[in-house]
DODRENKE-714316 format. One record per residue (C-alpha): residue number from 1; residue in one letter; chain; x, y, z. Coordinates in Angstrom, 1 decimal. Layout:
BEGIN
+------+------+-------+--------+--------+--------+
! resi ! resn ! chain !     xx !     yy !     zz !
+------+------+-------+--------+--------+--------+
!  NUM !    a !     A !      X !      Y !      Z !
...
+------+------+-------+--------+--------+--------+
***
This chain:
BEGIN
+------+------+-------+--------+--------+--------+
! resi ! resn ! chain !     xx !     yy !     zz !
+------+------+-------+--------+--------+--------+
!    1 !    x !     A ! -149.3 !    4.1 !   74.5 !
!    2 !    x !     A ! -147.8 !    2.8 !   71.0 !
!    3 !    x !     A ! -146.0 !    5.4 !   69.3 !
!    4 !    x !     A ! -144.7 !    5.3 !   65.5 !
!    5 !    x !     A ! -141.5 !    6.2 !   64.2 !
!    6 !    x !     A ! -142.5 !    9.6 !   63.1 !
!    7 !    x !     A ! -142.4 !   10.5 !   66.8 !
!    8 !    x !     A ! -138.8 !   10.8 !   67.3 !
!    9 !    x !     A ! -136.8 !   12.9 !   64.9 !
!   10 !    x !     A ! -133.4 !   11.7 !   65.0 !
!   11 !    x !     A ! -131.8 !   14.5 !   63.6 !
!   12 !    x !     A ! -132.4 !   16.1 !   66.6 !
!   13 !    x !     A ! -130.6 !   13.6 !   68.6 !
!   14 !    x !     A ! -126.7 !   13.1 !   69.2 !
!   15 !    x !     A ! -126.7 !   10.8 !   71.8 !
!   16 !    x !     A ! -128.6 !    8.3 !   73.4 !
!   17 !    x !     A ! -127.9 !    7.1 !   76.9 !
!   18 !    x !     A ! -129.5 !    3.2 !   77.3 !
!   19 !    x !     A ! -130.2 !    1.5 !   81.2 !
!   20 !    x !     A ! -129.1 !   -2.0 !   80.9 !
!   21 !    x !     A ! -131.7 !   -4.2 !   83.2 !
!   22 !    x !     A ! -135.2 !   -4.0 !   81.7 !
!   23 !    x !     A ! -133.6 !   -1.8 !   78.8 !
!   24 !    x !     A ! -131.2 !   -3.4 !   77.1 !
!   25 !    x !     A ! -131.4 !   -6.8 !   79.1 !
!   26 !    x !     A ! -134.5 !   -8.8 !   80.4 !
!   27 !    x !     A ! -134.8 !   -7.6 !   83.9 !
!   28 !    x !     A ! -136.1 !  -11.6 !   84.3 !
!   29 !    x !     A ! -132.7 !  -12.5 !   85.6 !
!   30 !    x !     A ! -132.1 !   -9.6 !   88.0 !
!   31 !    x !     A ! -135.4 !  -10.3 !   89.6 !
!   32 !    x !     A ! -135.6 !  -14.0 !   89.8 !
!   33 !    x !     A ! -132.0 !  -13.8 !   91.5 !
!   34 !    x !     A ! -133.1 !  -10.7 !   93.9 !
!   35 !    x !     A ! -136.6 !  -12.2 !   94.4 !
!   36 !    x !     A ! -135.6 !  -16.0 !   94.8 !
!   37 !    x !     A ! -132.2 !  -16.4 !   95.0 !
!   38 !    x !     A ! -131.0 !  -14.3 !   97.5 !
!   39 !    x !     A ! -133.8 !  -14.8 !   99.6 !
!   40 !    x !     A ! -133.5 !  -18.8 !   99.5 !
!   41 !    x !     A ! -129.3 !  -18.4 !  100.7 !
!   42 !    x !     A ! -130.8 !  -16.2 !  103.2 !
!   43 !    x !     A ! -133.6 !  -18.3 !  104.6 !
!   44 !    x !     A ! -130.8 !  -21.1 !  104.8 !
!   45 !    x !     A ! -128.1 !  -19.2 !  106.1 !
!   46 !    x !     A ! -130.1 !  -18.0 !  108.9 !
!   47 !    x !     A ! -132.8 !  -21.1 !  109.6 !
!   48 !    x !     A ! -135.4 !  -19.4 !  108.8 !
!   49 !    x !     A ! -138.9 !  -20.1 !  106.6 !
!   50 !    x !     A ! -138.6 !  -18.6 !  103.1 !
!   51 !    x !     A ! -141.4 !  -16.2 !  103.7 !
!   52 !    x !     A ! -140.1 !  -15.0 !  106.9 !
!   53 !    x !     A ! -136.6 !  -14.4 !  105.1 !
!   54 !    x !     A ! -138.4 !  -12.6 !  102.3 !
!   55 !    x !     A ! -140.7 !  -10.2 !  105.0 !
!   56 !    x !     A ! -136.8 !   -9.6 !  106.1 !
!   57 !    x !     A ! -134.8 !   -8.8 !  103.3 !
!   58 !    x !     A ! -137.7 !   -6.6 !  101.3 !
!   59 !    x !     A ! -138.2 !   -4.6 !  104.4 !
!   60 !    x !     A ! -134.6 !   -3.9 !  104.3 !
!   61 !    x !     A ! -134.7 !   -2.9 !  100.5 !
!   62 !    x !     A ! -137.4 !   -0.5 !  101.1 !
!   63 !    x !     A ! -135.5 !    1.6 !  103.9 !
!   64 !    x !     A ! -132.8 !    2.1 !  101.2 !
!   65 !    x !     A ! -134.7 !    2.1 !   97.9 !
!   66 !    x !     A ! -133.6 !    4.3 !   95.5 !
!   67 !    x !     A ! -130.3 !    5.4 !   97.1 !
!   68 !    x !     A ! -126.5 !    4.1 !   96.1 !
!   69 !    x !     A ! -126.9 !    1.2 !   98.6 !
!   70 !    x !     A ! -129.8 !   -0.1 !   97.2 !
!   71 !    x !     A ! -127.5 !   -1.8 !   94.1 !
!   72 !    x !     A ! -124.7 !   -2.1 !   95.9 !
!   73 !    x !     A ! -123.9 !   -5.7 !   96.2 !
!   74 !    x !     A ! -121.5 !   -4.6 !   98.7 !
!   75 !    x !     A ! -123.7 !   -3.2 !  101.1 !
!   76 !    x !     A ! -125.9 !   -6.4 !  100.7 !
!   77 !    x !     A ! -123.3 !   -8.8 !  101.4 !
!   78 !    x !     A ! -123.0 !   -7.0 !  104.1 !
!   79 !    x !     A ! -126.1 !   -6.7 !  105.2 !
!   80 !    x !     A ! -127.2 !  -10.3 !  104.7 !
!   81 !    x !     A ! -123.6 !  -12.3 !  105.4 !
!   82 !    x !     A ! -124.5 !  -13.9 !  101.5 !
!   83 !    x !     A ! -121.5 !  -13.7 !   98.4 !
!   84 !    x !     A ! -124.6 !  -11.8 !   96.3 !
!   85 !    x !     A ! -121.8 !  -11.2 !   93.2 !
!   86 !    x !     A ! -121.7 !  -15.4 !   93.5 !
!   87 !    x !     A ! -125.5 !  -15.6 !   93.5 !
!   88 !    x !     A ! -126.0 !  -13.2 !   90.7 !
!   89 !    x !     A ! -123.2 !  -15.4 !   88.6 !
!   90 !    x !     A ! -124.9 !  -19.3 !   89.8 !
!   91 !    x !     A ! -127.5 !  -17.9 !   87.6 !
!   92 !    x !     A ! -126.1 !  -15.8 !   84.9 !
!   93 !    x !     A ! -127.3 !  -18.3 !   82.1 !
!   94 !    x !     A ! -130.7 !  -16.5 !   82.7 !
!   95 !    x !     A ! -129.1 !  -13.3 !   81.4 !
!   96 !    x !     A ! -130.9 !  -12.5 !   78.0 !
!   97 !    x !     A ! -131.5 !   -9.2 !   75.7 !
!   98 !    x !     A ! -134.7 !   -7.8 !   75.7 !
!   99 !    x !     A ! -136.5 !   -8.1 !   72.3 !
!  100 !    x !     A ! -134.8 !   -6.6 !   69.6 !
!  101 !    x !     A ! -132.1 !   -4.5 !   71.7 !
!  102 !    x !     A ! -129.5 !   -6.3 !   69.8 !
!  103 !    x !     A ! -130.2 !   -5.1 !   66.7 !
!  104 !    x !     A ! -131.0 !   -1.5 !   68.1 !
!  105 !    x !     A ! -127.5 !   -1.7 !   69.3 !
!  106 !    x !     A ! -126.6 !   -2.5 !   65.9 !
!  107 !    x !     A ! -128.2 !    0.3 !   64.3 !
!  108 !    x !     A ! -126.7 !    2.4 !   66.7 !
!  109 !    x !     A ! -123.2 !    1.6 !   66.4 !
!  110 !    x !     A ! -123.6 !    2.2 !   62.4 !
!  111 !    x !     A ! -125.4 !    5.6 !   63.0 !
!  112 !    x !     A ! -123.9 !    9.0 !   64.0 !
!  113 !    x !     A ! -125.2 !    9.1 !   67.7 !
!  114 !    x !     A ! -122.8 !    8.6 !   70.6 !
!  115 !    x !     A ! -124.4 !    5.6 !   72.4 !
!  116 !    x !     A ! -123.3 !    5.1 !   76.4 !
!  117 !    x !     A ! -125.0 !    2.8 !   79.0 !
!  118 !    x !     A ! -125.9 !    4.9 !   82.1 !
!  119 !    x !     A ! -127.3 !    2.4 !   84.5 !
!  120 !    x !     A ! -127.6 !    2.1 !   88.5 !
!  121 !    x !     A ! -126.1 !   -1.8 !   88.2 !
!  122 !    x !     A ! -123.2 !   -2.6 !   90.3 !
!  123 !    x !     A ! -119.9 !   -2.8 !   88.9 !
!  124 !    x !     A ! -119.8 !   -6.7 !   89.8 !
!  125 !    x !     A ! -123.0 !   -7.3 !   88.1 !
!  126 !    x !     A ! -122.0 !   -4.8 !   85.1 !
!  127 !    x !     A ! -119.0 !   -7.6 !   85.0 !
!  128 !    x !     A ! -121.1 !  -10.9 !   84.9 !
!  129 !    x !     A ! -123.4 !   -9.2 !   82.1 !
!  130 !    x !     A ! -120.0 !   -7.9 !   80.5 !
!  131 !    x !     A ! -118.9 !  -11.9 !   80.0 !
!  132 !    x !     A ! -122.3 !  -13.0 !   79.1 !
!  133 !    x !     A ! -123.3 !  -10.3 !   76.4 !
!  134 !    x !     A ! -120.3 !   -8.2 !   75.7 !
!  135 !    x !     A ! -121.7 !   -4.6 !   76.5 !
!  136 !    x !     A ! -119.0 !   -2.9 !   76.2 !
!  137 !    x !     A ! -118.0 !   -3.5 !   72.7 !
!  138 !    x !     A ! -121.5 !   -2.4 !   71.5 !
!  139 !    x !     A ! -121.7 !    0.9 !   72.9 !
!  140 !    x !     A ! -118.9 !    3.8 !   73.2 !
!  141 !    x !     A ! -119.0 !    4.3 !   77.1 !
!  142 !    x !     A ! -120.4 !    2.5 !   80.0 !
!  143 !    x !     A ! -121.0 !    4.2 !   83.1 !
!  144 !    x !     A ! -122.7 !    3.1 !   86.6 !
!  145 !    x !     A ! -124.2 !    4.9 !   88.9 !
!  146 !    x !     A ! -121.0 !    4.0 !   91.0 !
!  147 !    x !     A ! -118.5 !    5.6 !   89.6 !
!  148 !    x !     A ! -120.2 !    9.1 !   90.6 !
!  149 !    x !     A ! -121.4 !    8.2 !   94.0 !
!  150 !    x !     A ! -125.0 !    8.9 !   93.4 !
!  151 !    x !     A ! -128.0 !    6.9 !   91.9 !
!  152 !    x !     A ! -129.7 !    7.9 !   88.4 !
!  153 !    x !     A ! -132.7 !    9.1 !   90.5 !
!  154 !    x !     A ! -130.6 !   12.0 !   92.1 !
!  155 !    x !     A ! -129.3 !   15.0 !   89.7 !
!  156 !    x !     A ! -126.2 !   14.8 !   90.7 !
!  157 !    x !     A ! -125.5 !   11.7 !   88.7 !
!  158 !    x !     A ! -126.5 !   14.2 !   85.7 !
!  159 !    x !     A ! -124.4 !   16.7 !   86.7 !
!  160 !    x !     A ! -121.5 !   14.3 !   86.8 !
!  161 !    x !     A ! -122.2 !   11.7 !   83.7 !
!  162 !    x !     A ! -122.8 !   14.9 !   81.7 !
!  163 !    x !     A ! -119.4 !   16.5 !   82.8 !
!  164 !    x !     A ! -117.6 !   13.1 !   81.9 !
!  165 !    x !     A ! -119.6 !   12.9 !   78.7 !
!  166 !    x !     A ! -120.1 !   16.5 !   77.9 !
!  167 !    x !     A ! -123.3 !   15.7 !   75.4 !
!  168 !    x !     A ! -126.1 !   18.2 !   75.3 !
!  169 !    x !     A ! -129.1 !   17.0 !   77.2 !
!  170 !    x !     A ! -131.9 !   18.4 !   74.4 !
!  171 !    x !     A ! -130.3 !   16.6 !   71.7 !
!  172 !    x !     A ! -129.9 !   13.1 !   74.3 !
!  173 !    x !     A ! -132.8 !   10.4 !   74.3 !
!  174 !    x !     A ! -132.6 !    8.7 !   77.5 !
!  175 !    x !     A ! -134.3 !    4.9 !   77.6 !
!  176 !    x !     A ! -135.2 !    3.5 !   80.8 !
!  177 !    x !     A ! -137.9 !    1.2 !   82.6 !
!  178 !    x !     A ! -137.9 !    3.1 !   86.1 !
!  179 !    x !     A ! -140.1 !    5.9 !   86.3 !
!  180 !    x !     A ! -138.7 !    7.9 !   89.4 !
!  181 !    x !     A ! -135.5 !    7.9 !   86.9 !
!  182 !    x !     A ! -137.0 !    9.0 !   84.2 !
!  183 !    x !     A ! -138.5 !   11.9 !   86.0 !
!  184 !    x !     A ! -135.1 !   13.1 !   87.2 !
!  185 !    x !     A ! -133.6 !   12.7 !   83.6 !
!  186 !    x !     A ! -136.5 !   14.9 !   82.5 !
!  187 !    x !     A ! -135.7 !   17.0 !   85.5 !
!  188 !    x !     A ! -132.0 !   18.0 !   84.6 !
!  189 !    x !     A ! -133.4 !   18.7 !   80.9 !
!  190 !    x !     A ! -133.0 !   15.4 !   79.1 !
!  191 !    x !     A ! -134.7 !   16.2 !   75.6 !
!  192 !    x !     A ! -135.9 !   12.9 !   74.4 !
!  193 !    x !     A ! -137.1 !   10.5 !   77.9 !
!  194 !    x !     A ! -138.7 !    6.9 !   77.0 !
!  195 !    x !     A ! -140.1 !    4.8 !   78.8 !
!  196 !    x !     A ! -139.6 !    0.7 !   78.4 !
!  197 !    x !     A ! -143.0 !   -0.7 !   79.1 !
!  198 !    x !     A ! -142.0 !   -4.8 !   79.7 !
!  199 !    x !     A ! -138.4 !   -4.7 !   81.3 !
!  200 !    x !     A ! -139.6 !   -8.2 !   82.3 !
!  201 !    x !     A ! -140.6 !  -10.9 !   80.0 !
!  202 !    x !     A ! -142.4 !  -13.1 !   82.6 !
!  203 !    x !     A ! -144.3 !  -10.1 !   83.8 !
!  204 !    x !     A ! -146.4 !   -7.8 !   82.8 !
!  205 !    x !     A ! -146.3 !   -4.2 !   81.8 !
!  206 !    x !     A ! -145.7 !   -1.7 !   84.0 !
!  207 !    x !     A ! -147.9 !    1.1 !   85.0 !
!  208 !    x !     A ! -148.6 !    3.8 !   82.4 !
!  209 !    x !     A ! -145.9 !    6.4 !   82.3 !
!  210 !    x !     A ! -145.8 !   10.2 !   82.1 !
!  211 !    x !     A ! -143.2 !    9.8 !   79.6 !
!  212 !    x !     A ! -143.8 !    8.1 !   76.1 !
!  213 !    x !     A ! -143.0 !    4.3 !   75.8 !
!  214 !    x !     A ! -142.3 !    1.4 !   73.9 !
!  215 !    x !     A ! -142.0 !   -2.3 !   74.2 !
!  216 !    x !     A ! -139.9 !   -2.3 !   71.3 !
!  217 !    x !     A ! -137.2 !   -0.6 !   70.1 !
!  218 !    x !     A ! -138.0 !   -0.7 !   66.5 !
!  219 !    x !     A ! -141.2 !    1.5 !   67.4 !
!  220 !    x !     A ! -138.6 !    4.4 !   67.5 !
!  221 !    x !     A ! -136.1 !    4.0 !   65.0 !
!  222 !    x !     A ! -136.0 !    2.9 !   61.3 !
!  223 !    x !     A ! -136.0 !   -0.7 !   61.6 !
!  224 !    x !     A ! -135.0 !   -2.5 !   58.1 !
+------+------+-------+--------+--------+--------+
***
């Protein structure tokens, strides 16, 4: 549900670690490519009727959801013969913020708190979002799930992002859309977990989380 400012006291937060697609960025583009894109090449590449391609390609995501190879573009072109960084970038003028992250990134970079991406994105799409939208320079570290060998839903990507970072998980909010993340994020002792109700804005909301959520950002933090 809605929750006002009041419920996060930022003096008990140093750092706050932001996902990028449906956190930061409208997870529109991510799934329109994913969910029409790739299946379309695919259907084409291998003569056969989109839905037949689709029945293919999710079955295959499902075996490996929520490990490394599920984002790795990588492992897909390999899986499905398709250049999936040169998909992703036919269609990178889809790429978007979502609602008023820009100005939450704003806020943050004049604040005290250490802000760093954590996200499960590949480092080729981390690059086509880096050209469209300029991450980098808006945050002080950016760090996929690749770099440590291990997706955001397994502690070991804790382990390792907080070694790099060395920030104290019950002073670190944590934003993400993804509940089986969130849960491990709570898990390793995250203090502050939210959850992003409308990572897509041609969708709906997601289902209610266990954690408390917001479709904006300015429901958390003083917004002028």
């Amino acid at each position: 549900m809605p929750v006002n400012q009041s419920a996060l006291d930022w003096q008990n937060i140093d750092t706050v670690l932001l996902d990028v697609d449906g956190t930061l960025l409208d997870l529109h583009y991510d799934n329109f490519v994913w969910d029409q894109r790739v299946p379309e090449a695919y259907a084409n590449l291998n003569q056969l009727p989109l839905p037949d391609a689709k029945q293919q390609l999710f079955e295959q995501m499902r075996v490996v959801h929520g490990t490394i190879d599920f984002y790795s573009f990588d492992f897909w072109s390999e899986q499905t013969g398709l250049d999936i960084t040169d998909l992703h970038q036919q269609e990178s003028q889809r790429i978007a913020f979502r609602a008023d992250a820009e100005a939450f990134l704003d806020w943050l970079a004049q604040s005290a708190h250490e802000s760093i991406i954590a996200t499960n994105a590949d480092h080729n799409s981390l690059r086509i979002k880096e050209d469209a939208m300029a991450l980098s320079k808006r945050v002080d570290h950016v760090y996929s799930s690749q770099d440590f060998g291990s997706p955001k839903e397994e502690q070991a990507f804790w382990a390792q992002l907080q070694q790099r970072c060395d920030f104290d998980p019950q002073r670190t909010l944590f934003l993400d859309d993804t509940e089986r993340v969130l849960d491990a994020a709570a898990e390793f002792g995250i203090g502050h977990v939210w959850h992003v109700r409308t990572p897509d804005s041609q969708r709906g909301p997601r289902p209610q989380s266990a954690h408390p959520s917001l479709d904006q950002f300015h429901e958390i933090y003083p917004a002028a």
